[in-house]
DODRENTI-895740 format. One line per 3 residues: number of its first residue (from 0); their letters; for each residue x, y, z of C-alpha. Coordinates in steps of 0.2 Angstrom, whole numbers. Each point is the difference from the previous one (the first is absolute). Example, Ala and Ser with C-alpha at 12.3 -4.5 7.8 and 13.67 -1.06 7.14 Angstrom:
2
0	AS	62 -22 39; 6 17 -3 .
This chain:
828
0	XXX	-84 194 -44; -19 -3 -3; -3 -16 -4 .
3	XXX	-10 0 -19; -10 -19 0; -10 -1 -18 .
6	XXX	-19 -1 4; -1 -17 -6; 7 -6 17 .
9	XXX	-15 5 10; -13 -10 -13; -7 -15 9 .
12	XXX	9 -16 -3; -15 -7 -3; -5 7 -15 .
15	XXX	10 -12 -10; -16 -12 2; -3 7 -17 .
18	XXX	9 -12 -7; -10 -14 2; -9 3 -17 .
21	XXX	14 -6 -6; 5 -20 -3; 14 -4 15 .
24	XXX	15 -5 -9; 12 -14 9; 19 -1 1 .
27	XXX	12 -12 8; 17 -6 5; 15 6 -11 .
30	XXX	-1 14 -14; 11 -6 -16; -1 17 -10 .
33	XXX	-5 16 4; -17 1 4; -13 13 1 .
36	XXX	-15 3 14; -15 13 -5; -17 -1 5 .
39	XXX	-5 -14 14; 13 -11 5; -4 -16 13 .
42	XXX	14 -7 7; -4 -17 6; 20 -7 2 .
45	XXX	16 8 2; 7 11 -13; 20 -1 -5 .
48	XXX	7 14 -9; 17 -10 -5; 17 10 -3 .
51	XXX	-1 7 -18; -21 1 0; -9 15 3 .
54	XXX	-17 0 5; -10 19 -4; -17 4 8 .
57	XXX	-10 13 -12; -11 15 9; -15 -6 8 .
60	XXX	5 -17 5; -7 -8 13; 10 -15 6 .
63	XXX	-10 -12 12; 8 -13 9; -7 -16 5 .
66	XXX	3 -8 18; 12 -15 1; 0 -15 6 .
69	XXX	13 1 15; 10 -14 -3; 10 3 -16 .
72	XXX	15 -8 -2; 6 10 -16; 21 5 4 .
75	XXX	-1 14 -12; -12 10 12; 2 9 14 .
78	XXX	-18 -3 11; -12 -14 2; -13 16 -6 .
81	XXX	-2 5 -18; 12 10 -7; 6 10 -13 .
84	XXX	21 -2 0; 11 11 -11; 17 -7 -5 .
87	XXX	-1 9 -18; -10 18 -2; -16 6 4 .
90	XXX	-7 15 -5; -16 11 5; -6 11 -11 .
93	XXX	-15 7 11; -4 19 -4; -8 11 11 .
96	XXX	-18 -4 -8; 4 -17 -3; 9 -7 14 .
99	XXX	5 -20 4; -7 -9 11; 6 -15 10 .
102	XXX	-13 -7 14; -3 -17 6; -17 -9 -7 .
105	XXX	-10 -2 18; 6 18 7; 8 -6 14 .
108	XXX	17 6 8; 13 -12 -2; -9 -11 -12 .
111	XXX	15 0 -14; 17 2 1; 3 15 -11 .
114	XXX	13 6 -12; 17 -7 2; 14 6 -9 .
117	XXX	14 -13 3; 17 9 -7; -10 8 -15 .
120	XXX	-6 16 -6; -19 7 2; -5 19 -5 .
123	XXX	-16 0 7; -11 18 -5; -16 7 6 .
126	XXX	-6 -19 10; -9 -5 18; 5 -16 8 .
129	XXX	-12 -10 12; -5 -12 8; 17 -9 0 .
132	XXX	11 -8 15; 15 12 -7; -6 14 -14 .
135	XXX	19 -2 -7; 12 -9 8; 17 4 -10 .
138	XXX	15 -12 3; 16 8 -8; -10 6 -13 .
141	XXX	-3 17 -7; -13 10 0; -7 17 -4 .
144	XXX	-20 5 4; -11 15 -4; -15 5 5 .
147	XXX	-3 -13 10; -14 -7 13; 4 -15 9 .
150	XXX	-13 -3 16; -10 -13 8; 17 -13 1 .
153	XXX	5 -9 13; 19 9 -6; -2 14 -11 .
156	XXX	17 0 -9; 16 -12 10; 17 5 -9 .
159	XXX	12 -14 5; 21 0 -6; 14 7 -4 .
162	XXX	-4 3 -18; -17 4 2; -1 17 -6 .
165	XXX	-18 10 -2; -7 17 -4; -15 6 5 .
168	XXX	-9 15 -5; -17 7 2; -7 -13 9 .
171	XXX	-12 -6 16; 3 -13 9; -11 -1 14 .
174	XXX	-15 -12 9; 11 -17 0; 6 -6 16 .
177	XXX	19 5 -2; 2 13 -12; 20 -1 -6 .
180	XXX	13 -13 4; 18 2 -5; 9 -15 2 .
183	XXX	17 -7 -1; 8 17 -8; -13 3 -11 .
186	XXX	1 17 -8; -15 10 1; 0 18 -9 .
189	XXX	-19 9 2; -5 18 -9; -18 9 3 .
192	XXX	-7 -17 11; -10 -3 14; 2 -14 12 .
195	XXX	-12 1 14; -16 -7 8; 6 -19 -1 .
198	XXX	-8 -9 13; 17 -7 12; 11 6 -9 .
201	XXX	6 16 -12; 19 -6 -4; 13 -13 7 .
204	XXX	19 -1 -6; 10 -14 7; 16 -9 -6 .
207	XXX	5 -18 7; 17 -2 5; 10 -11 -12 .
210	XXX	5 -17 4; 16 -9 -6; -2 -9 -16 .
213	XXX	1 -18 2; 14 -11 -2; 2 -6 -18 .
216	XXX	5 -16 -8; 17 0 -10; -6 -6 -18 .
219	XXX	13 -6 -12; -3 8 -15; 12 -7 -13 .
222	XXX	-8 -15 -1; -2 -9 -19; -18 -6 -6 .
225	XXX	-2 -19 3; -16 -3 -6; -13 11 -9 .
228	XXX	-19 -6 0; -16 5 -10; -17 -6 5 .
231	XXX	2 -19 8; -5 -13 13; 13 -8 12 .
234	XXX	-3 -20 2; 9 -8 15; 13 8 8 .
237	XXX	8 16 -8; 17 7 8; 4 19 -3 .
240	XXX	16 8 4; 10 14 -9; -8 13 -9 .
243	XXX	-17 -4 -7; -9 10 -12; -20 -1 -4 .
246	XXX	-9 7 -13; -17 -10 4; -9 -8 13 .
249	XXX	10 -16 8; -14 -12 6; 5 -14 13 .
252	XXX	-18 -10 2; -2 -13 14; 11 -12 5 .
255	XXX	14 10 -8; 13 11 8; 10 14 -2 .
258	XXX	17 3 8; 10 13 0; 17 2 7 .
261	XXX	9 13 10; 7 15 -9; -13 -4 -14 .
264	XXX	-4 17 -11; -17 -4 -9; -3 17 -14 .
267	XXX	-20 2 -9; -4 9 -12; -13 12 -2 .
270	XXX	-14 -7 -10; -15 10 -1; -14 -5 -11 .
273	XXX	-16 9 3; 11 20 6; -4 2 17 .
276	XXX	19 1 4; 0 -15 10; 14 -14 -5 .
279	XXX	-11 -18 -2; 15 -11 0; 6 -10 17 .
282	XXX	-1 -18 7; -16 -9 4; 3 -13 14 .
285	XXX	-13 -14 1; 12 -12 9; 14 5 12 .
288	XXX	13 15 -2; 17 0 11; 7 16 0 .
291	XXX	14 -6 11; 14 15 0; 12 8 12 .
294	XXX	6 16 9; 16 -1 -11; -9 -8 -16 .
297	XXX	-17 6 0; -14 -5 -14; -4 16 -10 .
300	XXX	-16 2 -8; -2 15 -13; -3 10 -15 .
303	XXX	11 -6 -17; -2 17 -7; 13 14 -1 .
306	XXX	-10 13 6; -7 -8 18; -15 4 5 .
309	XXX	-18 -6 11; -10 -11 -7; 12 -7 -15 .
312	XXX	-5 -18 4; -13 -9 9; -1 -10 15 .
315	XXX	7 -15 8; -15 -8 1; -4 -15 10 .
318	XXX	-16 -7 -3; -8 -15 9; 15 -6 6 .
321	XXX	-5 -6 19; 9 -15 -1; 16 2 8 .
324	XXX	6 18 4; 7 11 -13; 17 10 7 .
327	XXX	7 17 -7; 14 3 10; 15 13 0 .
330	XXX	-6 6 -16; -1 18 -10; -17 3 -10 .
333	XXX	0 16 -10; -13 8 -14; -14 -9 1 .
336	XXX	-20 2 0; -1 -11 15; 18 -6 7 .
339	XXX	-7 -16 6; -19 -7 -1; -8 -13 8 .
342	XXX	-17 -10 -1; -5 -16 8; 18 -3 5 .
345	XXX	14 -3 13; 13 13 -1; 14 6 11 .
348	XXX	10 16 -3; 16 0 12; 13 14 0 .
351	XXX	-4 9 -16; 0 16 -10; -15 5 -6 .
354	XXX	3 18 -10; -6 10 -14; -14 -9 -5 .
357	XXX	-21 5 -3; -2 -13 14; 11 -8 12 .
360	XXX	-9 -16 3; -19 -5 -2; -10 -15 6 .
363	XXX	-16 -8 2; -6 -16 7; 18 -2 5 .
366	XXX	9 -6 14; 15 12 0; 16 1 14 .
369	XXX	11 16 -3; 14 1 11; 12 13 -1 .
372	XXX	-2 10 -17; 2 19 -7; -13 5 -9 .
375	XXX	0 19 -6; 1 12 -14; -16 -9 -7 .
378	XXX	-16 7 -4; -8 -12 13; 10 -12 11 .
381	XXX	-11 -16 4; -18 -4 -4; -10 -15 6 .
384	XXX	-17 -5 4; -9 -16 6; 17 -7 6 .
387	XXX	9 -6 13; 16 12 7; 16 -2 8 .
390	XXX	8 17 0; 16 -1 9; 16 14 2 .
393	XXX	-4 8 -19; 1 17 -4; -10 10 -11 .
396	XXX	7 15 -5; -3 17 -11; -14 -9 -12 .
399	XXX	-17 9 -2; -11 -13 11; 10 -10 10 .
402	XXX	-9 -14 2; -22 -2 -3; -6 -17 7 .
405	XXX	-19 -5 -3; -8 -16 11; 16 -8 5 .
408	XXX	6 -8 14; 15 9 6; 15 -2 11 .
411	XXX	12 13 -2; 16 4 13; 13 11 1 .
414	XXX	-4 7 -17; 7 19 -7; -14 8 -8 .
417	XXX	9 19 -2; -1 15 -13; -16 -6 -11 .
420	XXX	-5 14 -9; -19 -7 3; -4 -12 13 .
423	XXX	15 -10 9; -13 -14 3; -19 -2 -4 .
426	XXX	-11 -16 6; -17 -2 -4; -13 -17 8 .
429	XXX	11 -15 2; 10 -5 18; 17 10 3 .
432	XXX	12 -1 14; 14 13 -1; 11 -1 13 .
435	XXX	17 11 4; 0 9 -18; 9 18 -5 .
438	XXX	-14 10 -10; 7 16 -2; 1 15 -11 .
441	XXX	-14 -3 -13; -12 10 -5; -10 -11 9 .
444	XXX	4 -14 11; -12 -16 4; -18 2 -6 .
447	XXX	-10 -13 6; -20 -1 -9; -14 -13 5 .
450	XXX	10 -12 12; -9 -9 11; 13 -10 9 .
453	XXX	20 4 2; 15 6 11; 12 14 -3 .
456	XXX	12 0 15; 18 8 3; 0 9 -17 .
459	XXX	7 19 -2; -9 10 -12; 10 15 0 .
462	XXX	4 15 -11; -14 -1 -12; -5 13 -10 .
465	XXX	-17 0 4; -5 -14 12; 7 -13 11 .
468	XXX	-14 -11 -2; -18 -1 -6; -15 -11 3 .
471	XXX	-16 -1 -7; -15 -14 4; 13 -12 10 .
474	XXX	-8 -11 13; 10 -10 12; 15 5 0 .
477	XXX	14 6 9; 12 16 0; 11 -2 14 .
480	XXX	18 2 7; 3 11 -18; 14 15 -4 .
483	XXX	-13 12 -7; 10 16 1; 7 15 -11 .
486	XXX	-13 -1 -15; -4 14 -11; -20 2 4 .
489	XXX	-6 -12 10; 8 -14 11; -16 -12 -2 .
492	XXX	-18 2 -10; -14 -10 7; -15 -2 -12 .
495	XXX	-17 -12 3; 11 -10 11; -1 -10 18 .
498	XXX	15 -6 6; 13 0 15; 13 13 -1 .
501	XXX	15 -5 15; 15 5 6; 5 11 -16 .
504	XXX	12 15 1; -9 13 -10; 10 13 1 .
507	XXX	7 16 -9; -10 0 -16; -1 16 -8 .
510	XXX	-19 2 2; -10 -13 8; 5 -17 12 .
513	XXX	-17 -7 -7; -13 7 -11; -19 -10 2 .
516	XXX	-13 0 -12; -11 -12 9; 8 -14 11 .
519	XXX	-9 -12 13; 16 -5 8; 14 1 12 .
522	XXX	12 13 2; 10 -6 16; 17 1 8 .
525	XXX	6 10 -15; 15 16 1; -9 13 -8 .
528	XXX	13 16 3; 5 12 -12; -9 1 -13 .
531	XXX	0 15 -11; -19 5 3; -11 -16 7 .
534	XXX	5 -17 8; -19 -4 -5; -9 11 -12 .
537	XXX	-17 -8 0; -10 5 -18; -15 -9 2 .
540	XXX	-17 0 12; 4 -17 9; 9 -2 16 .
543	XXX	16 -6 3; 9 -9 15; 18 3 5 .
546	XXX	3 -3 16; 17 -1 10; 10 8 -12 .
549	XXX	15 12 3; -3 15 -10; 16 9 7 .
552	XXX	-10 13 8; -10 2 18; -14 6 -12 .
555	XXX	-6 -14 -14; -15 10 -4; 14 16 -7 .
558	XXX	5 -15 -14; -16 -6 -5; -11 4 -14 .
561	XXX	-17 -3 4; -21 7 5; 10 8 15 .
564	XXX	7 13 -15; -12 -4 -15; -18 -7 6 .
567	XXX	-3 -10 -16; 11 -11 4; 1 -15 14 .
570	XXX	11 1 14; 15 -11 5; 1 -4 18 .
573	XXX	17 -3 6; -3 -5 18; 15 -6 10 .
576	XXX	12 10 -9; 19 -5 7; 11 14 6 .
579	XXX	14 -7 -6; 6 -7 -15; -3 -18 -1 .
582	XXX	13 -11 -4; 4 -5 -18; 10 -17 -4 .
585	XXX	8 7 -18; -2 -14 -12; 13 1 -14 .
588	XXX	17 -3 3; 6 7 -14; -4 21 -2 .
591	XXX	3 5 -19; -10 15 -3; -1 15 13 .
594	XXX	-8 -4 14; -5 7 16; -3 -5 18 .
597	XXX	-10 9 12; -6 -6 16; 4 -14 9 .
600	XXX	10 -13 -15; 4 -19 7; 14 -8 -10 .
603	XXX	-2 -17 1; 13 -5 -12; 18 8 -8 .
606	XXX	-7 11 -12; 10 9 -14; -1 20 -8 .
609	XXX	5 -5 -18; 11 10 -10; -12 17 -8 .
612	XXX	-12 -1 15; 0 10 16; -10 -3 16 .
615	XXX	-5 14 8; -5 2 17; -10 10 9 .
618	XXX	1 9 17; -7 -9 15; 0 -17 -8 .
621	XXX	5 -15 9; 11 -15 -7; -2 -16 9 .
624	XXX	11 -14 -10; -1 -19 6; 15 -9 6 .
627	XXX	15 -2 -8; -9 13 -15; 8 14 -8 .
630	XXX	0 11 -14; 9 3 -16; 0 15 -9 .
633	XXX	9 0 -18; -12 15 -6; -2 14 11 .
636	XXX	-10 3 18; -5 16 6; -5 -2 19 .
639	XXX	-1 18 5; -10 2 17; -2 16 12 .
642	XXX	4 2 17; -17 -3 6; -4 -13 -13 .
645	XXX	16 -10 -1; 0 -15 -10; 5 -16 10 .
648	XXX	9 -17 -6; -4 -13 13; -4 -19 6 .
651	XXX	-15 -8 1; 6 -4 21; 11 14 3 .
654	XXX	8 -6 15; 21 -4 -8; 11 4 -12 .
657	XXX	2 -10 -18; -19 -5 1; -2 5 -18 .
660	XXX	16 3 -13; 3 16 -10; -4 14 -11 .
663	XXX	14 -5 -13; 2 15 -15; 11 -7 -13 .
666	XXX	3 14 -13; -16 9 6; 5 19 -4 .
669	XXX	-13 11 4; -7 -8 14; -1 12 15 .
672	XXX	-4 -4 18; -4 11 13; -9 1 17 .
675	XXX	-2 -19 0; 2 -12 16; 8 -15 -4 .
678	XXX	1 -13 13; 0 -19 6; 10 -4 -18 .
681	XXX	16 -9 -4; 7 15 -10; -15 13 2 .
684	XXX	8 8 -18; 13 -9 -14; 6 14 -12 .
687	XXX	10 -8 -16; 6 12 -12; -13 12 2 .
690	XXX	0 18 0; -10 3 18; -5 12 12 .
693	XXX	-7 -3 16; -6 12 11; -10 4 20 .
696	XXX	-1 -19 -1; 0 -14 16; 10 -16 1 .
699	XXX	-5 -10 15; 2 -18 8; 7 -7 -17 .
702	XXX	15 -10 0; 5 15 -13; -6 13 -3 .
705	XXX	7 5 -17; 13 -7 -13; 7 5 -14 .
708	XXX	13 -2 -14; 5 12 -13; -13 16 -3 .
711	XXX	1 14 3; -8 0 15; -8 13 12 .
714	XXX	-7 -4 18; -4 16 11; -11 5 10 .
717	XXX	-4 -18 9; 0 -10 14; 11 -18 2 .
720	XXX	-5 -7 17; -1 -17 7; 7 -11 -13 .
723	XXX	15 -11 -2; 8 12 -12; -8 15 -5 .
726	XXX	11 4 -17; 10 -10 -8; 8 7 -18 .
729	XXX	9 -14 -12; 10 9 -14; -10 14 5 .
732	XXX	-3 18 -8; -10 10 13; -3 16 12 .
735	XXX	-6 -6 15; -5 18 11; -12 7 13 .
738	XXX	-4 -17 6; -3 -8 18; 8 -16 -1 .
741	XXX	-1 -7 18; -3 -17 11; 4 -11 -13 .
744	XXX	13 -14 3; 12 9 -14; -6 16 -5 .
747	XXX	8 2 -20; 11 -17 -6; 10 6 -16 .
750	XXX	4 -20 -5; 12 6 -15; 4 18 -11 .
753	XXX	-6 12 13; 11 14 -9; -16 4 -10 .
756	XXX	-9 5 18; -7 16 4; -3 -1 17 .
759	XXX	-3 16 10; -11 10 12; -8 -15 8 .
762	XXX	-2 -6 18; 8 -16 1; -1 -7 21 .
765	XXX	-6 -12 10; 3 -14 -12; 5 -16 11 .
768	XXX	13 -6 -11; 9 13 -11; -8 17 -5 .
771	XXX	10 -3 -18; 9 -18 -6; 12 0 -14 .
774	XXX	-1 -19 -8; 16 -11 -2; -1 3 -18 .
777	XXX	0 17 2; 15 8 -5; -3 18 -3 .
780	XXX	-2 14 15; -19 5 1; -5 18 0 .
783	XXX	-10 4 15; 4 17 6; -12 11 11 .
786	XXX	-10 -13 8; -7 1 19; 7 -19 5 .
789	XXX	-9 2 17; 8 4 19; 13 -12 -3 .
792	XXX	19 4 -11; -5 -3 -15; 15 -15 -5 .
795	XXX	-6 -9 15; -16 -2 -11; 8 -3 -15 .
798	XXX	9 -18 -7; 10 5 -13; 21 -3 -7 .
801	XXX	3 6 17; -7 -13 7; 5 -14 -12 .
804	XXX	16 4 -12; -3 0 -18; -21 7 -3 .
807	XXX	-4 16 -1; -2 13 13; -12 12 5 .
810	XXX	1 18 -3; -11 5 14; 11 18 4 .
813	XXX	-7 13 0; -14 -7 9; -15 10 10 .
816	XXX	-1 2 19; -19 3 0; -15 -10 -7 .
819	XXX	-7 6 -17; -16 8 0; -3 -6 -17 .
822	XXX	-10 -10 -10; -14 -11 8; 12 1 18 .
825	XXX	-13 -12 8; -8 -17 -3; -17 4 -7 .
C-alpha cells in the first residue's frame, strides 16, 4: 500500500519562528483543572498533567521548551531535563494547516526531555516533535498519533510496558538517533507510516526477563487505633506503638525524640491543600527518630486512606538532625511523595521495604548508611546529592530510575540494581567506588557523567536493554575486572573520556563490546569476543589504544570499527593482541540473572546459580576453580560444548584428584551437559533431584566422576576413566548407556535403590577394583543387562549379594562378548 503523508509534513520545522510576534506565555509544575495551550507557549519548568486534568493544544501551537537546570530533584518527574508528563489527558488538535509544534528553545538535539505520558491518555493529531532526548516516551500509558513528524531527538518515540498500548497512523519518524523502541511488552500498532533514515537506529524491541518479587513483610492488619494526631509538636521523648493515625504534620524539634516500636502501624491521611495530588501530611524530625522494628514485627509506614495509592502523604523528613544518627530499620514505607527525606542529617536505613512510593528515599547534605533494603515499584528508588554514601547489599528493583546520585561520595557493594525501566544507576561529579555490584536488566545500567576520580571493579552489568555501561567526560578513573556481557546494544559507551580500562570480560553483547566517541585512554588486557557486530566501534576522528587484548579471533582488525573501513574516523591500534583468551577471575559469587561465560573463567570462591537464572556456557571455554571451590546450581546451566571445542572443568594446578570440589545441581531441571571434560575434582558432577542429561562428556583423574540421587537421569555417550569411582547412583533414577567406563578404582557404586538403573550397552573393563559395586544398603538386584564387562567373567568383576548375602545383585546376563562401538568409544 502507498503510503499517503499530508503535505504539511514536508514544511520546514522552522517555519514556526513565526510565532515570536507573539508574547511567550509560561507554565509550570502541576495543572489543577483543565488547561488550554494556543498560540506561543514557553515552557520554562516541568509540566504535570495530573489524573482527572486534561491539557488541549489548539491548531497552530507552538510549544517551546526551555533547557533545565540538570539537577532537579522533583519525585513527580521522570528526567533531570524539562518535561512535559501526562498522568491525566492530553490532546492535539493540530490540522493539517495548522499543525503543533513541540521544539526545544536553543534548537538543539537533546536539549529537553519531551512528552511523557506516565499511565495517561494523549490523542495527539497533525504535531512535530524535536529537539527532545525522547519525543514521547510512554510508560503504561495509552496513546494514539496522527499525522505525525517526530525528528531531530536523541529517541524518536520509546514505548516501555505491558500496558503501554499505542496507535500510529500516518506518520514520519525519521532523523533522530534511534527511531522506535518497544520496551517491556509494549504494544505498538502502525497504519500508513514511515520509520526509516534514523541515524543508529530504525527500531529496537527488547523485554527484560522478570525477576522474583521481593520477600515481604507479614503486616497485622487488625490492629485498633491508639492514638490519632492533627497538627502537633512532640517535646521530650514520645513512644509510639500500635496503630497510629495522622491527619497533620507531627513535628519532633531538637532535643526531642520519637520512638517507635516493633509492629508499629502509623496510617496519614491525604491532605491536599493547593491540587496538585500530592498528600502534605507526614512527620517532620528536627531531633532524633528510632524506627527500631523487626523481621517478624516490622514498623509500617503508609497511606490511611481506603483507596491506597502514590503520593497520599508526605515524607519522613529528617531535617538537621546530625547529632546522633537517625535509624529506620525493618520497616514498611508505602504511598508517599518521598518515602524517606533527608537534609543536614545522620540517617541509617537497615533492612527495609521501600514500595510504592513517588520516591523511595531522598537526601542532601546528608550522611546516609543503607544496608540491606528493597526498594521497587516506585517512580524513582533513591536520590541524593552532595552527600556522603554507604551503599551496602540493597536491591533496587522494577522502579523507573533506580538510583540518580549528584556530587556525592559513594561506597556502594554488593548492591542489585535489576529491571529499571530507565537507568539501573546514574552518577554524575562527586567520588564513587562501586565494587562487586549485579546491575542487570535496565534499560540502561551505570551511567556515569563528569567524574573526575572513582573505581568500579568486579561489577556485572548484564542484560540491559540498551547498554551495560556509559561514560561521558570521566577522568581518572578505573573500569576493571568488570562482567560487561549480554546487553541489548552496547556492552560499554565511552564519551570525552580518559581512563584505564583492565582486565574486563566484554563479551556477547548484542552489537558492540565498546562504542567510542572520543577517548584518550587505555583499553588493555580486555576479552573482547563475541560481540554481535564490533568489539570496538570507533565514531569519532581521534585515535584509540587497545593493546594486548583477546578479540577471540587471529584477526582483531575483522572486529574493529574504525578509518581502516570509514576514513573519517581515527584508528584503534590493538598491537599485541593475545591468541588466547586471557584468564578472567569471576567476581560475584552469587549469579541471579542469566549469565554467560566464555573464555577462560577463574573461580575463586564457591559461587551459586540462584533459583530463575541459568548459566550458559559456551564451547571452547575453560573453567579453572581455586582449591577446595565448587559450584552450585539451584537455577539451570546449559554447558553444551562441541567435539572440537569441548568445554573443560578444571584446577588451577592440575596435577591430583579433589583439588577443587564439585558441580553440585540441587533441583536444577533443564540443565544439560554435553561434551564437557571434567577433571582434578572431588565429585566432578552432583545431581540432586534434577531432571538431567549428560551426553559425549569426559570424567578424568577425579576422586568421582559423577553422583547422583533421584532424577531421572541420563549419561551416554561418555567416558569415566581414572577416578576413584566413576558413577555412583544413591536412590537413583537413571539410564546409564553407550558409555566407556574404564580404569577407574570402581567403575559404577550403586550405594542404595539401584532397582531404578538402566544400565546397558556400555563398556565396563579394566576397573582395578570392581567394574560395578552394589552398597551394603543396597537391597534390590540392579538392572545391568547387555554390558561388555571386559576380557574377564563378568561376576569376577562384579560385588554384589553374591558376594555378601543379604544386598542386591547384579543382573549383568545377557551380557556382550565384544566391545561397543558406540558412543564416544575413546577418551577424547
Amino acid at each position: 500500500m502507498k503510503t499517503n503523508f499530508p503535505a504539511w509534513l514536508y514544511i520546514n520545522l522552522l517555519s514556526s519562528l513565526f510565532f515570536l510576534q507573539f508574547p511567550a506565555i509560561s507554565h509550570a509544575q502541576t495543572l489543577d483543572k483543565d488547561t488550554v495551550w494556543q498560540g506561543q507557549v514557553k515552557v520554562s519548568e516541568d509540566i504535570l498533567v495530573p489524573k482527572g486534568i486534561t491539557l488541549t493544544i489548539r491548531p497552530g501551537t507552538s510549544v517551546k521548551v526551555a533547557v533545565a537546570e540538570s539537577t532537579k530533584t522533583d519525585p513527580e518527574y521522570m528526567s533531570p531535563l524539562t518535561e512535559i508528563t501526562i498522568r491525566g489527558t492530553l490532546r492535539v488538535e493540530g490540522t493539517s494547516k495548522e499543525p503543533v509544534v513541540f521544539s526545544g528553545e536553543d534548537n538543539k538535539t537533546g536539549n529537553w526531555a519531551g512528552i511523557v505520558i506516565d499511565r495517561g491518555v494523549a490523542v495527539m493529531d497533525c504535531f512535530s516533535i524535536k529537539n527532545a532526548e525522547t519525543g514521547i516516551n510512554s510508560l503504561d500509558g495509552n496513546l494514539r498519533m496522527n499525522e505525525a513528524v517526530i525528528r531531530d531527538n536523541r529517541y524518536g518515540l520509546v514505548l516501555q510496558g505491558s500496558r503501554s498500548d499505542t496507535l500510529q497512523e500516518n506518520s514520519l519518524i525519521t532523523g533522530n538517533d534511534y527511531g522506535v523502541f518497544t520496551l517491556q511488552g509494549a504494544h505498538l500498532v502502525t497504519k500508513s507510516s514511515r520509520l526509516s533514515g534514523n541515524r543508529k537506529r530504525d527500531s529496537f524491541t527488547a523485554t527484560a526477563k522478570e525477576f522474583p518479587s521481593p520477600p515481604g513483610f507479614k503486616v497485622t492488619e487488625s490492629q485498633p487505633v491508639s492514638r490519632r494526631y492533627q497538627d502537633e509538636v512532640f517535646r521530650g521523648d514520645m513512644v509510639w506503638q500500635g496503630r497510629i493515625e495522622v491527619a497533620g504534620t507531627i513535628r519532633v524539634p531538637h532535643g526531642s525524640r520519637l520512638i517507635i516500636m516493633p509492629g508499629t502501624v502509623v496510617e496519614f491521611f491525604k491532605k491536599d491543600t493547593n491540587g496538585d495530588g500530592i498528600g502534605e501530611n507526614g512527620l517532620m524530625i528536627q531531633g532524633r527518630l528510632v524506627a527500631k522494628g523487626t523481621k517478624e514485627e516490622p514498623i509500617v509506614f503508609r497511606s490511611a486512606e481506603k483507596d491506597k495509592s502514590m503520593g497520599d502523604w508526605d515524607s519522613v523528613n529528617i531535617m538537621d538532625s546530625a547529632g546522633g544518627q537517625n535509624l529506620i530499620e525493618n520497616c514498611l514505607i508505602q504511598h508517599a511523595y518521598r518515602g524517606l527525606h533527608f537534609h543536614f542529617s545522620n540517617v541509617a536505613v537497615y533492612d527495609s521495604h521501600i514500595t510504592g512510593n513517588y520516591r523511595g528515599i531522598q537526601f542532601q547534605e546528608s550522611q546516609v548508611d543503607m544496608k540491606g533494603n528493597y526498594l521497587y515499584g516506585n517512580k524513582s528508588g533513591v536520590q541524593g546529592r552532595d552527600s556522603d554514601l554507604v551503599f551496602t547489599g540493597n536491591t533496587l528493583m522494577n522502579n523507573y530510575v533506580g538510583a540518580n546520585f549528584f556530587r556525592a561520595t559513594i561506597s556502594a557493594i554488593g548492591n542489585r540494581i535489576v529491571d529499571n525501566w530507565k537507568e539501573g544507576l546514574r552518577i554524575r561529579e562527586g567520588v564513587s567506588t562501586l565494587r562487586e555490584n549485579l546491575i542487570d536488566g535496565n534499560r540502561q545500567g551505570l551511567l556515569l557523567a563528569d567524574m573526575f576520580y572513582g573505581s568500579y571493579n568486579r561489577n556485572s552489568f548484564t542484560n540491559n536493554l540498551e547498554t551495560g555501561l556509559a561514560v561521558r567526560n570521566a577522568d581518572n578513573i578505573e573500569v576493571s575486572g568488570n562482567i560487561i556481557v549480554s546487553n541489548g546494544i552496547n556492552g560499554l559507551n565511552i564519551q570525552d573520556s580518559r581512563f584505564l580500562v583492565k582486565g574486563n570480560q566484554i563479551t556477547d553483547n548484542a552489537e558492540r563490546g565498546i562504542g567510542v566517541q572520543s577517548f584518550d585512554g587505555l583499553i588493555t588486557e580486555n576479552n573482547l569476543a563475541a560481540n554481535g557486530i564490533y568489539a570496538i566501534d570507533l565514531d569519532g576522528p581521534g585515535n584509540v589504544a587497545a593493546p594486548a587484548n583477546w578479540w577471540g579471533t587471529d584477526e582483531p582488525a575483522k572486529v574493529i570499527l574504525d578509518k581502516r573501513r570509514e576514513p573519517s574516523r581515527g584508528s584503534v591500534s590493538h598491537e599485541k593482541a593475545s591468541d588466547s583468551p586471557l584468564r578472567f577471575t569471576w567476581p560475584l559469587h552469587t549469579i541471579s540473572s542469566d549469565t554467560t561465560w566464555r573464555g577462560e573463567i577463574f573461580i575463586s570462591g564457591n559461587t551459586s546459580v540462584m533459583n530463575n537464572a541459568t548459566l550458559k556456557i559456551m564451547p571452547g571455554t575453560t573453567v579453572r576453580f581455586a582449591h577446595d571451590i565448587g559450584l552450585l546450581i539451584k537455577g539451570r546451566m546449559l554447558a553444551e560444548g562441541k567435539p572440537e571445542q569441548r568445554i573443560v572443568f578444571t584446577s588451577v594446578d592440575k596435577k591430583a584428584a579433589s583439588e577443587w570440589d564439585e558441580i553440585q545441581l540441587e533441583y536444577a531441571t533443564g540443565s544439560v551437559i554435553s561434551n564437557c571434560v571434567f577433571e582434578y575434582a572431588t565429585w566432578g558432577l552432583h545431581s540432586h533431584f534434577t531432571n538431567l542429561t549428560v551426553s559425549n562428556s569426559h570424567f578424568t583423574n577425579n576422586f568421582g566422576g559423577m553422583r547422583f540421587r533421584s532424577g531421572p537421569v541420563v549419561i551416554k555417550g561418555s567416558v569415566f576413566e581414572h577416578n576413584s569411582i566413576g558413577i555412583r547412583s544413591y536412590i537413583g533414577n537413571a539410564v546409564i548407556r553407550d558409555n566407556v567406563i574404564t580404569k577407574n578404582e570402581t567403575g559404577i557404586f550403586v550405594r542404595e535403590k539401584g532397582g531404578g538403573l538402566s544400565i546397558t550397552s556400555n563398556n565396563i573393563f579394566d576397573n582395578s577394583n570392581y567394574n560395578l559395586r552394589v552398597g551394603d544398603f543396597n537391597n534390590e538386584d540392579v538392572p545391568a543387562r547387555d554390558n561388555w564387562w571386559g576380557n574377564s567373567e563378568p561376576l569376577a568383576t562384579i560385588f554384589d549379594g553374591r558376594s555378601e548375602p543379604g544386598i542386591g545383585n547384579v543382573l549383568f546376563e545377557p551380557f556382550s562378548r565384544e566391545p561397543f562401538r558406540t558412543g564416544t568409544g575413546t577418551s577424547p
